[in-house]
C-alpha positions as CSV (number, residue, x, y, z in Angstrom):
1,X,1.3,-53.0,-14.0
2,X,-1.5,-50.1,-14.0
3,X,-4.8,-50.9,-14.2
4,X,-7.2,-50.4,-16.8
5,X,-9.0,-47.7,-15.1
6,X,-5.5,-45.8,-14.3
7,X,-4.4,-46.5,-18.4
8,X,-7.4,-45.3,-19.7
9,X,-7.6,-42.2,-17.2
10,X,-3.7,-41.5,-18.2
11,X,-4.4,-42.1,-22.1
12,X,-7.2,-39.8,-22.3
13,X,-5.5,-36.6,-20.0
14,X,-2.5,-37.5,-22.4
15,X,-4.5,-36.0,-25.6
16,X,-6.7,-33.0,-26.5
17,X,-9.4,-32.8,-29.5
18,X,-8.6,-31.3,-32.7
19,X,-8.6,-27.3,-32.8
20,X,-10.0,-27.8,-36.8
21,X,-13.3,-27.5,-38.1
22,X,-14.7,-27.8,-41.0
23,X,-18.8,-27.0,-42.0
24,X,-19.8,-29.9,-44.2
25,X,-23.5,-30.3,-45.8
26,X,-25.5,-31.6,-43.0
27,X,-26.4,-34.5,-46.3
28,X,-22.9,-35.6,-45.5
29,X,-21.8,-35.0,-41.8
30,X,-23.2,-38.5,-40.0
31,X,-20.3,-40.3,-38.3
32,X,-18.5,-36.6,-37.7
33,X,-18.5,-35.3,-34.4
34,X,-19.9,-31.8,-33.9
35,X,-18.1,-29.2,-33.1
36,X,-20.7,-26.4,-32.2
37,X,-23.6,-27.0,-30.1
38,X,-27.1,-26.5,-32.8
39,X,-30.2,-24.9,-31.7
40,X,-33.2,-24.6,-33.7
41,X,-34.2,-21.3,-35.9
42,X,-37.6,-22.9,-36.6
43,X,-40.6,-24.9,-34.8
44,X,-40.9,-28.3,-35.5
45,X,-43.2,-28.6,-36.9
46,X,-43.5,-25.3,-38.0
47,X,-47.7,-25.7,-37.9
48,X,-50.5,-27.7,-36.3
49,X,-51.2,-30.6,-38.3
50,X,-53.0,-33.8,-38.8
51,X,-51.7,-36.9,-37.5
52,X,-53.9,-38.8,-39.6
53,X,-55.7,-39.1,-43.1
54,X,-59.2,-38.4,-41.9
55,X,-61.6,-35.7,-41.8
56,X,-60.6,-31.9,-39.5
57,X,-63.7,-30.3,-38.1
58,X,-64.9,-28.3,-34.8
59,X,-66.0,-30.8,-31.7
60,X,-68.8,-28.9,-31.0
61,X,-70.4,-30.1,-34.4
62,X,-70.2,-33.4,-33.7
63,X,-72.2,-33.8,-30.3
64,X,-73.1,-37.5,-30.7
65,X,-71.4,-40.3,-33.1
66,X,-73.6,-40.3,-36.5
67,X,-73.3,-37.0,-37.6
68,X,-73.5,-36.8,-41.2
69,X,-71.5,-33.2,-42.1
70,X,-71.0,-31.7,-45.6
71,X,-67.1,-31.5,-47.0
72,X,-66.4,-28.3,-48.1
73,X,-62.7,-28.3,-48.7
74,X,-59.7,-30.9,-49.2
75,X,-56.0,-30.3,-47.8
76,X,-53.2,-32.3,-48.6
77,X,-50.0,-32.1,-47.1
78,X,-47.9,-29.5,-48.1
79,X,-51.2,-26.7,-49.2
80,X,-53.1,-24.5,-46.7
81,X,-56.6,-25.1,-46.5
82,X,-58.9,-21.8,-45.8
83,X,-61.1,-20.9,-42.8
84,X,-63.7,-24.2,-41.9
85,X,-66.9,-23.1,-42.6
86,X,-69.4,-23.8,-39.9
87,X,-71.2,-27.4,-39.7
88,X,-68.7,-28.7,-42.1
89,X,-65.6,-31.1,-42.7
90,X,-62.1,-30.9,-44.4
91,X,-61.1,-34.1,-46.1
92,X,-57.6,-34.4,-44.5
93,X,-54.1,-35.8,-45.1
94,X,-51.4,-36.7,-43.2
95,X,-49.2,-33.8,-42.4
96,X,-51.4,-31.0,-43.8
97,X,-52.1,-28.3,-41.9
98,X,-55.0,-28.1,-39.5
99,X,-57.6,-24.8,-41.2
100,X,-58.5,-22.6,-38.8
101,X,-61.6,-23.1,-37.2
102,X,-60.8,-26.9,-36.9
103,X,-60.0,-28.3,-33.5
104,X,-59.9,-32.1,-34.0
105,X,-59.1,-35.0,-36.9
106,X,-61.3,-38.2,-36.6
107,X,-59.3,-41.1,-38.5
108,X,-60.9,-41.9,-41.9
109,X,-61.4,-45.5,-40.4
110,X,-64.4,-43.9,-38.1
111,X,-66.2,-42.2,-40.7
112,X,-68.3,-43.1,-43.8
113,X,-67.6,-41.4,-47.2
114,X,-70.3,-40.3,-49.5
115,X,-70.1,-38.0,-52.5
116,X,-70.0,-34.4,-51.3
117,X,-70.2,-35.5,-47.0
118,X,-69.2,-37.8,-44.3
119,X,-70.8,-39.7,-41.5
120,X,-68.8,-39.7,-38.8
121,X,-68.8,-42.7,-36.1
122,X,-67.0,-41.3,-33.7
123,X,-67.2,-38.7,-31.0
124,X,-64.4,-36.2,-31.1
125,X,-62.3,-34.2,-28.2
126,X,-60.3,-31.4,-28.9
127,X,-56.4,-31.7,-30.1
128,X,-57.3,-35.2,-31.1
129,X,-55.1,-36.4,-33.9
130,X,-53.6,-33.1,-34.0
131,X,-49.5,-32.3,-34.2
132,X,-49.4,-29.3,-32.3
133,X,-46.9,-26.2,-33.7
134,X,-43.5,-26.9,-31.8
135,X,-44.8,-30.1,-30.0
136,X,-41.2,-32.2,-31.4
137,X,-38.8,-29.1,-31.3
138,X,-39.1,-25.2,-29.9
139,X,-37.0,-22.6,-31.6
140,X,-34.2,-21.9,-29.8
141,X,-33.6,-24.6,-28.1
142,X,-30.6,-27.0,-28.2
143,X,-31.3,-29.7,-30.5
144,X,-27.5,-31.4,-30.7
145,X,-24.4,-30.8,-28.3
146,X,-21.3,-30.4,-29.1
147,X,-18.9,-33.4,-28.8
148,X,-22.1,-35.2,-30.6
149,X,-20.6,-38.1,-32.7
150,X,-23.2,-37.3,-35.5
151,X,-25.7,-40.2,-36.6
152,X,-28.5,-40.7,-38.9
153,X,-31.0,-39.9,-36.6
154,X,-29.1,-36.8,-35.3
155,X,-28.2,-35.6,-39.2
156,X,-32.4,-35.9,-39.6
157,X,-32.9,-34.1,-36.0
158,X,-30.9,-31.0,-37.7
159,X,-32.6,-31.3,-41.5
160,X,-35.9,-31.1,-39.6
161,X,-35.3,-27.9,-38.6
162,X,-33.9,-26.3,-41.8
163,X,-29.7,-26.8,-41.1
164,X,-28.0,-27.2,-44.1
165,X,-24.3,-27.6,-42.6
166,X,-23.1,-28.4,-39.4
167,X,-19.7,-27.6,-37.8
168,X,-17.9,-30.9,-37.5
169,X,-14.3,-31.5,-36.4
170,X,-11.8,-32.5,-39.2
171,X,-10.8,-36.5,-39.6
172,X,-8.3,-37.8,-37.0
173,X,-5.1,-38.7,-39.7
174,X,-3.5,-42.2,-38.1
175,X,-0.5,-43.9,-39.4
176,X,-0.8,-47.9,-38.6
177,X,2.3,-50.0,-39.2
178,X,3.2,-53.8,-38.2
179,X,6.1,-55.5,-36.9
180,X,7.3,-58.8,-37.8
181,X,9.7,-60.3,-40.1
182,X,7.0,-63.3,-40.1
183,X,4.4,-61.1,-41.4
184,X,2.6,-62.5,-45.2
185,X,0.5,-60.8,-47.1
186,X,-2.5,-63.1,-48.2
187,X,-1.8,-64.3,-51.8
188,X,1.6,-64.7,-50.7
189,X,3.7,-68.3,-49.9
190,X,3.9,-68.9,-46.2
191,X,7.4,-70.1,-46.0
192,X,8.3,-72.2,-42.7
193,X,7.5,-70.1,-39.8
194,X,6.0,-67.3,-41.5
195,X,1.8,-66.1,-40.9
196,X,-0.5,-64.1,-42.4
197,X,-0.7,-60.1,-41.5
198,X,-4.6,-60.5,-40.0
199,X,-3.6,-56.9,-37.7
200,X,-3.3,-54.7,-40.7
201,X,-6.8,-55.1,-41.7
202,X,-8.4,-55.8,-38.7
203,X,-6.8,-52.0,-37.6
204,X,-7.4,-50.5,-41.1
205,X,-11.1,-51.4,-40.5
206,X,-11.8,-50.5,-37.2
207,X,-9.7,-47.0,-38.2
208,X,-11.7,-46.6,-40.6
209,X,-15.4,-47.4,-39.3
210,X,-14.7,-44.8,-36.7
211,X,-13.9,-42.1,-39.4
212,X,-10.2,-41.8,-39.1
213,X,-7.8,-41.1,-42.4
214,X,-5.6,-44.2,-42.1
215,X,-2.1,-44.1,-43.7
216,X,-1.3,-47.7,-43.9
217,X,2.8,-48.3,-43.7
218,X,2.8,-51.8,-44.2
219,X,5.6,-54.1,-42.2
220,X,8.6,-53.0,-40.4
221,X,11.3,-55.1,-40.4
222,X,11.9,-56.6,-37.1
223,X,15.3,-54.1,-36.4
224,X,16.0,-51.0,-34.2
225,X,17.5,-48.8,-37.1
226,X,13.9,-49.9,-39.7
227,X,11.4,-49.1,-36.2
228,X,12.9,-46.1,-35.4
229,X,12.8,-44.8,-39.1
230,X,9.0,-46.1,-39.5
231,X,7.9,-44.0,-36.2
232,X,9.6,-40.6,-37.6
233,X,7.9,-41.1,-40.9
234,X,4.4,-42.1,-39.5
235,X,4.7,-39.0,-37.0
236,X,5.4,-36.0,-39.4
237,X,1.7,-36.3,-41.4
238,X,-0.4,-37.4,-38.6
239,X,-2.2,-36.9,-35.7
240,X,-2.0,-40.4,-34.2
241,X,0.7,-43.3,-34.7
242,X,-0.5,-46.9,-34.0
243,X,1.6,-50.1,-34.2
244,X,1.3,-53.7,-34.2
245,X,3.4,-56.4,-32.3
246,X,6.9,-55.3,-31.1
247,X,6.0,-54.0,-27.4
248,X,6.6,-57.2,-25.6
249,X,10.5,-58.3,-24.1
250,X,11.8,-60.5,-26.7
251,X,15.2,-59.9,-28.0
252,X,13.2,-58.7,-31.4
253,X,11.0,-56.6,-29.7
254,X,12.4,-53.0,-30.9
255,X,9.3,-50.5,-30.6
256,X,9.5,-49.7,-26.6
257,X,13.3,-49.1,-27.3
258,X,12.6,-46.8,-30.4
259,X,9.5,-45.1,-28.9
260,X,12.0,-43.9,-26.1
261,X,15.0,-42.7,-28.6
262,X,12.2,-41.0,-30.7
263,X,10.2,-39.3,-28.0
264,X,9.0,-41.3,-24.4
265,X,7.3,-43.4,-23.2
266,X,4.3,-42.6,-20.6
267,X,2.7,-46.5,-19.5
268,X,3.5,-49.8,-20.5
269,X,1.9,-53.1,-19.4
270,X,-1.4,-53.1,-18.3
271,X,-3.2,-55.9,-15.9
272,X,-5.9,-56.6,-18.3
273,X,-6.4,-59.9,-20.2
274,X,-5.7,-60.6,-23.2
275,X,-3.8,-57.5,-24.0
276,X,-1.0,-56.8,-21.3
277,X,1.4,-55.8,-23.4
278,X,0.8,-52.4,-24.2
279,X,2.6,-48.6,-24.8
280,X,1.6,-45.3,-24.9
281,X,3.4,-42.4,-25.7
282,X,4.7,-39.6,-27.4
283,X,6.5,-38.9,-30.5
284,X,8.6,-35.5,-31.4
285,X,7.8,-34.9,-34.8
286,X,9.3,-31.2,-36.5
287,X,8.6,-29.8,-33.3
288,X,4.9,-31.0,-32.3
289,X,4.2,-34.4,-30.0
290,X,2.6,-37.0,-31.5
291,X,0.1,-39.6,-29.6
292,X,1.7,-43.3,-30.0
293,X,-0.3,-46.8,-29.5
294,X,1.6,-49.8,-29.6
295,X,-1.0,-52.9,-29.7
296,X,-0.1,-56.4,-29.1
297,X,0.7,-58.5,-31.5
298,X,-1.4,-61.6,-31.0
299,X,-5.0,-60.8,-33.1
300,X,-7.5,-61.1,-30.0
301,X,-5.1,-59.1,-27.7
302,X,-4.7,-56.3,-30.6
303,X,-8.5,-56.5,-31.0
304,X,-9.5,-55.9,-27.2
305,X,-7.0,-53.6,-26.5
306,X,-8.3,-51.2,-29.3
307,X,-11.7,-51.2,-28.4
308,X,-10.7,-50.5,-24.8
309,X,-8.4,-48.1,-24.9
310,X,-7.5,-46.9,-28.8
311,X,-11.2,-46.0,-29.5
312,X,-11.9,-43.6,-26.1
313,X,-8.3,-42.3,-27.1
314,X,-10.1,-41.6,-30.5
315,X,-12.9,-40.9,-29.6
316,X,-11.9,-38.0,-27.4
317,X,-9.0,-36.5,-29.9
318,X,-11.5,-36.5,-32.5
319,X,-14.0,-34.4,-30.2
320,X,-16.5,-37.0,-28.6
321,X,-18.4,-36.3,-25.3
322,X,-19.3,-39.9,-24.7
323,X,-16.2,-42.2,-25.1
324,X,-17.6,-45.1,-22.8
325,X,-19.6,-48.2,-24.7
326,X,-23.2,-49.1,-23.7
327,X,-22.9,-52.3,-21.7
328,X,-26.1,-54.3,-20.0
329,X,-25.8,-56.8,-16.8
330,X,-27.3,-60.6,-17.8
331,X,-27.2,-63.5,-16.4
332,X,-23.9,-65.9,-17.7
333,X,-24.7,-69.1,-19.5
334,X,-21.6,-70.4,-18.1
335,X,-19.4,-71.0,-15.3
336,X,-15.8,-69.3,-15.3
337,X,-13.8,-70.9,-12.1
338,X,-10.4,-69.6,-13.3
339,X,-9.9,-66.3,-11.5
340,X,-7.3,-64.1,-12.9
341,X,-5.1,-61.3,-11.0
342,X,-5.8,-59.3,-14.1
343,X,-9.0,-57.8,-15.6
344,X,-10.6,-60.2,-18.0
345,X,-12.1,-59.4,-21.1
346,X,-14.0,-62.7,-22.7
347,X,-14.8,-63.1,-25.6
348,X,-19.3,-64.1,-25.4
349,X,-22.2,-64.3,-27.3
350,X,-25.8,-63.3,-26.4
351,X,-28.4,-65.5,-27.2
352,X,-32.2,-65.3,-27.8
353,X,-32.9,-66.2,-23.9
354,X,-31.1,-63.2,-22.7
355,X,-28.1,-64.5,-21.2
356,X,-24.3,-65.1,-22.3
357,X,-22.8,-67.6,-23.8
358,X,-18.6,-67.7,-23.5
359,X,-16.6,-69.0,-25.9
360,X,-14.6,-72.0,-24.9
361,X,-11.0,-71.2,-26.0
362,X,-10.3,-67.6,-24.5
363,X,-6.7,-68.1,-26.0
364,X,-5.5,-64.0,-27.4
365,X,-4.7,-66.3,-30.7
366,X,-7.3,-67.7,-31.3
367,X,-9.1,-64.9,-33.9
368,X,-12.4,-67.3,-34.4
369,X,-13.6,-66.4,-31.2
370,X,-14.2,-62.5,-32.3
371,X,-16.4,-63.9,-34.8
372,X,-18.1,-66.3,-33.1
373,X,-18.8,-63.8,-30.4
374,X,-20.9,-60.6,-30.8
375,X,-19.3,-59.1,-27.7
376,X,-16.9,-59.1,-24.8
377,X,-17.8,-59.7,-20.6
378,X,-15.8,-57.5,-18.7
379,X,-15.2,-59.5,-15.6
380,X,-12.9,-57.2,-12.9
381,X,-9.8,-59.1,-11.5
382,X,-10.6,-62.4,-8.8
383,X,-13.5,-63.0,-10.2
384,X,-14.9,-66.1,-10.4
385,X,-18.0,-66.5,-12.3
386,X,-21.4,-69.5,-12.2
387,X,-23.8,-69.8,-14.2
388,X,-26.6,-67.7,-13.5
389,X,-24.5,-65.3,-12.3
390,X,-25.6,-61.2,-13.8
391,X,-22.1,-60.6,-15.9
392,X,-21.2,-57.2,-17.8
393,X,-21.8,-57.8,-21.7
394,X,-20.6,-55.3,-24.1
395,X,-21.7,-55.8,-27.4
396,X,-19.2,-55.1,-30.3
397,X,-22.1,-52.9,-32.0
398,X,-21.3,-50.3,-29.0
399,X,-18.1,-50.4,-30.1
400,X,-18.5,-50.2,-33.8
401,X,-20.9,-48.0,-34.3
């Protein structure tokens, strides 16, 4: 079996991102990965300003606190006041502009109003409470890079400085089909021996929460002949093919057999736990290869698996830089004496002291633990773990996201 650091390098040299752009209003591009670095065409912000509602005069009129100085103008944000006259004040807003001949705001909190002046309690330096011209952003510079998976923040970064559309790569199109002549829809009769489909939406979600088009194909009939006929058709609209169940070495196991007669097969089995079962490969489709995932079937080990591996496969074909989840050491709530050849992947929980709490049946089945958890510890293979010891917690908002 590779490991999971040789299956992930492999998966990832296996595919390269779209060639496809598209420019999309910058209103609409957050959870779209960038495709061309942005630099800035303007200072932000574009002029000094006040950090404050207060009053904006010259430091060398206020030697002392207790100066009592006449107002002679009022600036609100978005106006331009005129030149400061000499041994005065400007009443002052929030993100107006600082008049020339001002070199300081003192906060309205330190002064004393009175019709036509101000008292001011305070004794100014220069620059203070000012927003200097450029201070957040210089023109020119590089504000996003490319491969940025765009978020709210970065959609804001580029609106502050005037971008109206940003260069993004096109969706990722993924086909996802299930195996399984046990397979129900919910609303439908569970006949002896039958369960309910919990893949299909768990994979439409996850597909779709990381911006891909997802072209949902339903259940495959557990035959060669049906497998090989669903593959063909998922591959000749889209850039990715996922499945469900199928990959393991049952007798109705079909989807390693028809990956092979309908393209190859590049890995399969991986020593990670749950998830072991797993096949990546290739798909000929009118000429063109087309990237294949088959998942587990069992819930858990279809869950883990795609946040592992699927999403850095994604991730990268869709453009991304950064393909790696954010993960933080802390100290285990729990002891975990059953060392496993394979890398672990347990389902935890964080809790309000800071450490992790494990859920106590790690069975791949058992779905509840996903949503009892809020994450997964990655524990490398022989590893024993006690409580107290610092574990690796990834939360499943790193992955999600």
């Amino acid at each position: 079996m590779l490991s999971f650091e040789e299956a992930l390098s492999r998966l990832l040299a296996a595919v390269q991102p779209l060639a496809e752009v598209r420019s999309l209003p910058t209103l609409a591009a957050a959870g779209r990965v960038l495709a061309v670095a942005q630099q800035a065409t303007v200072d932000a912000p574009p002029l000094d300003n006040s950090a404050m509602d207060g009053y904006a005069l010259a430091v060398t009129d206020v030697p002392q606190p207790g100066v009592r100085l006449p107002i002679s103008q009022r600036i609100a944000a978005g106006s331009v006041g005129g030149q400061l006259q000499p041994g005065s004040a400007a009443r002052i807003f929030t993100g107006a502009p600082i008049p020339p001949g001002a070199d300081a705001v003192v906060m309205q909190e330190l002064c004393e109003h009175a019709a036509g002046s101000v008292l001011v309690n305070h004794l100014p330096r220069v620059g203070e409470n000012i927003r200097r011209a450029g201070s957040d952003i210089a023109a020119g510079c590089e504000i996003l890079p490319v491969g940025q998976r765009l978020r709210p923040q970065d959609t804001a970064l580029a609106a502050s400085v005037g971008i109206a559309a940003l260069p993004v790569f096109r969706r990722l199109r993924v086909a996802v089909l299930c195996t399984g002549d046990e397979l129900r829809m919910p609303g439908e009769p569970l006949s002896p021996g039958a369960i309910y489909n919990a893949n299909r939406f768990l994979l439409t979600a996850l597909l779709q929460r990381l911006g891909c088009v997802v072209q949902d194909l339903g259940q495959v009939a557990d035959t060669l002949a049906t497998t090989r006929q669903a593959l063909r058709a998922a591959a000749l609209d889209n850039d990715l093919v996922i499945s469900s169940g199928g990959v393991s070495v049952g007798d109705e196991d079909h989807v390693k057999a028809a990956v092979e007669l309908e393209g190859r097969l590049d890995l399969w089995k991986i020593a990670i736990k749950p998830g072991k079962p797993l096949a990546f490969g290739q798909l000929a489709a009118g000429g063109r290869s087309v990237a294949f995932v088959g998942l587990p079937g069992n819930p858990v080990s279809c869950f883990v698996t795609f946040l592992m591996l699927v999403r850095p496969l994604i991730l990268r074909m869709q453009g991304a830089q950064q393909v790696a989840p954010a993960s933080y050491l802390l100290p285990a709530d729990f002891d975990w004496l059953r060392a496993d050849a394979r890398r672990e992947f347990l389902r935890a929980r964080s809790n309000i002291e800071g450490s992790v709490a494990l859920f106590p049946n790690q069975a791949s089945g058992v779905l509840t633990s996903t949503v009892w958890g809020d994450g997964l510890v990655d524990n490398p293979p022989q590893q024993v773990i006690r409580r107290g010891d610092r574990v690796r917690f990834m939360p499943f908002s790193a992955f999600l996201d």
